[in-house]
C-alpha positions in Angstrom: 202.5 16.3 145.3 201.0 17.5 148.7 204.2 19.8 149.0 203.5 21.2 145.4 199.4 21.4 146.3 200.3 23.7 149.1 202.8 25.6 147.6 200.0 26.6 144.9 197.1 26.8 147.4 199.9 29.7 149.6 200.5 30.9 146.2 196.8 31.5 145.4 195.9 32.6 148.9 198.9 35.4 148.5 197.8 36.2 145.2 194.5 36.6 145.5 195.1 39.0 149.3 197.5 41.1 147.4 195.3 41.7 144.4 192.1 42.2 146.5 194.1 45.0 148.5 195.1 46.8 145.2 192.0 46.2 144.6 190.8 48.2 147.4 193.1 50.3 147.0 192.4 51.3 143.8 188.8 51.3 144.4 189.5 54.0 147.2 192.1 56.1 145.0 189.3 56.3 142.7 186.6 57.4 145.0 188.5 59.7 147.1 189.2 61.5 143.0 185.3 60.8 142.4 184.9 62.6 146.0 187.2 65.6 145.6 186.2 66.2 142.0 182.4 66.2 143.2 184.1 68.6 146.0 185.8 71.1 143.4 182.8 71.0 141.9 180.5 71.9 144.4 183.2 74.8 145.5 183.3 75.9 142.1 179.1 76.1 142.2 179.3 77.8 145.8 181.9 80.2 144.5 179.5 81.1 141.2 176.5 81.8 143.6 178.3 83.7 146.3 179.5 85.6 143.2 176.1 86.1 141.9 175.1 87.2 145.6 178.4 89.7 146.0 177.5 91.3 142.6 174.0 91.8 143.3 174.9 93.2 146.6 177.2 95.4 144.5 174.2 96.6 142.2 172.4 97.8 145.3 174.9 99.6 146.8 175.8 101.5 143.2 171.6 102.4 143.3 171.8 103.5 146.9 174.4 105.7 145.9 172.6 107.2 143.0 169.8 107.9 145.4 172.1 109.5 147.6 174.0 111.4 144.9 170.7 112.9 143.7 169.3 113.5 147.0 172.3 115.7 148.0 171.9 117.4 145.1 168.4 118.1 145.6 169.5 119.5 149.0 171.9 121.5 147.8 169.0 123.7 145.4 166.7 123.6 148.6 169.7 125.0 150.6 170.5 127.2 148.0 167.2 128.5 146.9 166.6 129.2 151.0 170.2 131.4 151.2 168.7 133.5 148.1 165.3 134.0 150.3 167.2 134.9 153.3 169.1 137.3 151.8 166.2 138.9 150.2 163.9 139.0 153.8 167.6 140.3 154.7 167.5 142.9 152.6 163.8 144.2 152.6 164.2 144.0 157.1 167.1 146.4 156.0 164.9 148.7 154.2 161.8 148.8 156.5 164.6 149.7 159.2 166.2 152.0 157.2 162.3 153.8 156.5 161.4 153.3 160.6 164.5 155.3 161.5 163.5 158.0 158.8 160.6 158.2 160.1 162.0 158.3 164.1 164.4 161.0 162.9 161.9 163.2 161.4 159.7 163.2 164.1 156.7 161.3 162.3 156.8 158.4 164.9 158.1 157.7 168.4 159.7 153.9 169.4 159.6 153.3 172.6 162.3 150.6 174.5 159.7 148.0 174.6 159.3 148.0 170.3 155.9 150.1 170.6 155.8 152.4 167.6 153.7 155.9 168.5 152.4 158.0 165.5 152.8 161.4 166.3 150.7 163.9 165.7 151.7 166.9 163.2 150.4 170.1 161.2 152.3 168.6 158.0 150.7 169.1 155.1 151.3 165.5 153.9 148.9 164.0 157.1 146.5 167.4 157.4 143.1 166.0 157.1 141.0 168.0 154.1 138.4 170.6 155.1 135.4 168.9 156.0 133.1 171.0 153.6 134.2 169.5 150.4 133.5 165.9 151.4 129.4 166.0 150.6 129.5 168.3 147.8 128.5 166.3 144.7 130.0 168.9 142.0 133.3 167.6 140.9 
């Protein structure tokens, strides 16, 4: 009976070390699921709020480029609007050159190298000063 004894108390003792390390076993299969789930999980949450941030950082990017598009656009009437005033100043400098070299070529005034202007003095009718004796006279 001491043979038989033994054999059941080895038996027992195997037993019970080979289901306590599938127990273990088990109990860390489950865990290391229960861990990578909790991991997926929190990857999955991390990806959803870095995609939240991305499109966010998307949104003001497409209102910076708005403000950009418009502002160009508003530069480009400014530019435009100053080209039409240029070309009129452009235009009226041509004329008051046009009436200064009339006015050189008939004598009227004198430019001198330095960009004085001399009004010469003439018997034309058009700069003849009126006779002095009809100035005071009060019957008109």
């Amino acid at each position: 009976m001491k043979k038989t004894f033994s054999a059941f108390i080895a038996a027992l003792l195997i037993t019970a070390l080979l289901g306590g390390s599938m127990y273990l076993m088990g109990q860390n299969s489950l865990g290391v699921s229960t861990a990578k789930a909790e991991s997926v999980q929190a990857a999955q949450q991390v990806s959803s709020d870095m995609i939240a941030q991305y499109e966010q950082i998307v949104m003001q990017y497409q209102a910076r480029e708005t403000q950009y598009r418009d502002l160009i656009a508003q530069s480009s009437a400014q530019i435009t609007t100053a080209n039409q005033q240029i070309e009129l100043a452009n235009q009226q400098l041509q004329q008051y050159q046009s009436l200064l070299q009339q006015l050189q070529s008939s004598g009227l005034i004198t430019i001198a190298s330095d960009g004085t202007v001399t009004i010469n003095q003439t018997s034309s009718s058009a700069f003849a000063q009126p006779p002095q004796g009809h100035h005071g006279s009060g019957n008109h």
